[in-house]
Structures are given as C-alpha cells and as structure tokens.
Z-matrix of the N, CA and C atoms (Angstrom, degrees):
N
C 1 1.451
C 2 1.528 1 110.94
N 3 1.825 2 104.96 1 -43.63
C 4 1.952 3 81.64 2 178.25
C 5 1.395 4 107.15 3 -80.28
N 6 1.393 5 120.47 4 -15.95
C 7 2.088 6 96.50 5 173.41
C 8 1.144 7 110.87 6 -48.72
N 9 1.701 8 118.28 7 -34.94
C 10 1.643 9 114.48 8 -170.89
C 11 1.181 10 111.82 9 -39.09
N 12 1.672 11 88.85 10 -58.81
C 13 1.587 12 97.41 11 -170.74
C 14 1.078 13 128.93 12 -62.39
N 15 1.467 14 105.93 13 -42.13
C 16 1.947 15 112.23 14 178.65
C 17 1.995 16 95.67 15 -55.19
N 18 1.344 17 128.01 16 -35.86
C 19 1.420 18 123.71 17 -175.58
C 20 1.305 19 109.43 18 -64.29
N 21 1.437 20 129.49 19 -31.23
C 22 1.210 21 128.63 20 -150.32
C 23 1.818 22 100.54 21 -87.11
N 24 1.364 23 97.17 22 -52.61
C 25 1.372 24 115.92 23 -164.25
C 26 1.591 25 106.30 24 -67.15
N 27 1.648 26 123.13 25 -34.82
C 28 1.458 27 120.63 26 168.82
C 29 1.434 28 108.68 27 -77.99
N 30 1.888 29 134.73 28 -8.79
C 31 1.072 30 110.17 29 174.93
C 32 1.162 31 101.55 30 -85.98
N 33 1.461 32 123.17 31 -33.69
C 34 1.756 33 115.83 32 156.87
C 35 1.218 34 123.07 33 -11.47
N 36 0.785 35 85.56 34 -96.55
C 37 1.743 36 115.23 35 -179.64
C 38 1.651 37 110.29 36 -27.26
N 39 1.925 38 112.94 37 -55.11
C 40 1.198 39 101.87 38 167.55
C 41 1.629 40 129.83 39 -78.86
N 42 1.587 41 119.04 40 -23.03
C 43 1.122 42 98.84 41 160.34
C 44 1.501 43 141.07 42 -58.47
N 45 1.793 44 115.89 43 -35.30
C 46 1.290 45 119.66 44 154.34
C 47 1.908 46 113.31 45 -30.25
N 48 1.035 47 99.99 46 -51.18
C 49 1.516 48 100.23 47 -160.52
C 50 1.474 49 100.44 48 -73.18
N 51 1.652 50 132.07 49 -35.24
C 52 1.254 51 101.22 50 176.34
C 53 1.726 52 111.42 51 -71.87
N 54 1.296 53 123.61 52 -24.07
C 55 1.792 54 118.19 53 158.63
C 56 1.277 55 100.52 54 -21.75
N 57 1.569 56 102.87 55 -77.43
C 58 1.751 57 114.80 56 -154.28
C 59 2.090 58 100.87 57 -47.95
N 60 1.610 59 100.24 58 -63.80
C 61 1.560 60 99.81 59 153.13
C 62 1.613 61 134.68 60 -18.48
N 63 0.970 62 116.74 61 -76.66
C 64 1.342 63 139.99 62 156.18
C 65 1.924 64 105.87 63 -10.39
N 66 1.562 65 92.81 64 -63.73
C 67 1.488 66 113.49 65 -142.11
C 68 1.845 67 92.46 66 -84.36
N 69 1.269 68 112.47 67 -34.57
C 70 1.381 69 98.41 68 -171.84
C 71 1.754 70 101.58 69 -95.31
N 72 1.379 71 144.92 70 24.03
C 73 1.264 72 139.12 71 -162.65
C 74 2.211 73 67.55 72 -133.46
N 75 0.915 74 134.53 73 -61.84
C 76 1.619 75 128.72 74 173.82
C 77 0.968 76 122.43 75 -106.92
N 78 1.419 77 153.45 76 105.96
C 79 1.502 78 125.49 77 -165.64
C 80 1.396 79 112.69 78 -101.61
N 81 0.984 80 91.08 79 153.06
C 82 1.990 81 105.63 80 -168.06
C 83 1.297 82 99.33 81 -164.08
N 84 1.140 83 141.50 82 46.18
C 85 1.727 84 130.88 83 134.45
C 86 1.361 85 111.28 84 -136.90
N 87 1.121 86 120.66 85 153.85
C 88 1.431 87 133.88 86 -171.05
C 89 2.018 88 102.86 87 -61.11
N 90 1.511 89 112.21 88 169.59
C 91 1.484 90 107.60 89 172.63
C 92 1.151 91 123.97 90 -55.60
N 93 1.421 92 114.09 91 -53.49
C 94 1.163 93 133.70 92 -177.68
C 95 2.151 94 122.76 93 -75.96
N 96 1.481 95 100.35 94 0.83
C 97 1.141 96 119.86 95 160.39
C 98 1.390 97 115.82 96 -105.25
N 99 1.398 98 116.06 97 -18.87
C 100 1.189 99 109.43 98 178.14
C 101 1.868 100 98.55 99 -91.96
N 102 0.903 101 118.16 100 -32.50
C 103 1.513 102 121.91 101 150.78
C 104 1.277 103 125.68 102 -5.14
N 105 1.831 104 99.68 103 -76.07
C 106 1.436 105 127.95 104 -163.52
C 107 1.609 106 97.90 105 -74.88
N 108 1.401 107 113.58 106 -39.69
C 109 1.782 108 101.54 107 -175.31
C 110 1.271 109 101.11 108 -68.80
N 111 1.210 110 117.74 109 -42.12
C 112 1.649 111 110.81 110 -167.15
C 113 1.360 112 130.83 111 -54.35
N 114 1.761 113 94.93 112 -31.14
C 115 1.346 114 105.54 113 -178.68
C 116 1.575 115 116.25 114 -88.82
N 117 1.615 116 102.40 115 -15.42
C 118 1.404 117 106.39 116 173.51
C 119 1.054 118 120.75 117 -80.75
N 120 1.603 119 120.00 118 -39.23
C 121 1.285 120 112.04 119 167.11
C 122 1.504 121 120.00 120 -65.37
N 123 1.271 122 116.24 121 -34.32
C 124 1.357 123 100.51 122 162.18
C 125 2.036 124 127.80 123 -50.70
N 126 1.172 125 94.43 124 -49.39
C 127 1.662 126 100.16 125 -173.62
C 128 1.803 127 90.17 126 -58.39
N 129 1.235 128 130.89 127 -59.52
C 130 1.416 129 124.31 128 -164.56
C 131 1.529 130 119.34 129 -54.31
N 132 1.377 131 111.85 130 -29.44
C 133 1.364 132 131.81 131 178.50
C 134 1.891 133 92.18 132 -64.00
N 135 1.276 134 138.07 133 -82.74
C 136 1.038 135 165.45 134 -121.55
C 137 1.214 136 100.85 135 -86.60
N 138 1.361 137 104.63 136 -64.86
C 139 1.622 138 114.13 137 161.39
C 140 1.519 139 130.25 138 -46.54
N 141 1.256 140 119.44 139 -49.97
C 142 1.345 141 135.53 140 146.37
C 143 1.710 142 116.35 141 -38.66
N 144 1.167 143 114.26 142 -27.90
C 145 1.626 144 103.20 143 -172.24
C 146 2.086 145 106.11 144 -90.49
N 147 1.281 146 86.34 145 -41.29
C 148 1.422 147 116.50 146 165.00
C 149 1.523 148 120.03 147 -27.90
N 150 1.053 149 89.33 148 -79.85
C 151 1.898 150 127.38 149 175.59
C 152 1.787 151 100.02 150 -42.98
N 153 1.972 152 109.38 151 -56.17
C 154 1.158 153 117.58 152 -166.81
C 155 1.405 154 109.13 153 -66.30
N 156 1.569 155 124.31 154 -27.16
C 157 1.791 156 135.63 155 -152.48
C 158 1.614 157 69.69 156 -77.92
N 159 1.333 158 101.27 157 -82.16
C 160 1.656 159 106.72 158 -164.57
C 161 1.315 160 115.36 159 -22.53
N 162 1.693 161 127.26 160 -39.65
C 163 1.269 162 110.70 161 -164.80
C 164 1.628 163 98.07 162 -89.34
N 165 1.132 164 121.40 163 -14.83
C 166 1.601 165 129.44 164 177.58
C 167 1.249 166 108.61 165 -73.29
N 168 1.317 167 121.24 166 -34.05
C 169 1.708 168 111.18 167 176.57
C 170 1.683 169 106.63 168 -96.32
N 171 0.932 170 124.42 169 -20.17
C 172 1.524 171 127.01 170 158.70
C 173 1.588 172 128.65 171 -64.26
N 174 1.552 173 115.84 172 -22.41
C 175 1.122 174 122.92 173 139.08
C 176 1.364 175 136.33 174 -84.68
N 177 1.126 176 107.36 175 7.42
C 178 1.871 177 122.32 176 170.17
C 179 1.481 178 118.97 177 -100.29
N 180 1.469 179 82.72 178 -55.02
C 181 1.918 180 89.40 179 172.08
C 182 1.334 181 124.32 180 -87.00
C-alpha cells in the first residue's frame, strides 16, 4: 500500500512537470497558474521521495 502511494505521488509530480513543460515550449496558463503547477509539482516530487526513504528505512529497520 505505501509503494502505491510513493507511485502515485511521483507520477504526480511528473505529470505536473510535463504541464510546466508543455507551458513554457507554448504558453497557456496564467502566472499565477503557472505558479501553482510549479510549486505542485515540486511538493509532489519531494513528497514522493520522502514518503519512499521512509518506506526504505522501514524495510531495513
């Protein structure tokens, strides 16, 4: 169940980023939308790595 999650939250994270991708090769979201992905894909990325250590040292220790 937490791989799910660690899976879910880094495919998050990378789909945001092809948006953010997306958006600066054409742009089509406002600043402050391009804002909100950026920072989301960041938090999903981050969060996701997070989430993953934990389940890596919880299967060690």
């Amino acid at each position: 169940m937490q791989v799910l999650i660690v899976v879910i939250l880094l495919i998050l994270g990378w789909i945001l980023s092809e948006v953010q991708n997306r958006h600066l090769t054409k742009p089509f979201l406002s600043r402050r939308g391009f804002a909100f992905v950026s920072f989301a894909s960041f938090f999903f990325f981050m969060f996701g790595a997070f989430v993953s250590l934990r389940v890596l040292f919880e299967k060690l220790f």
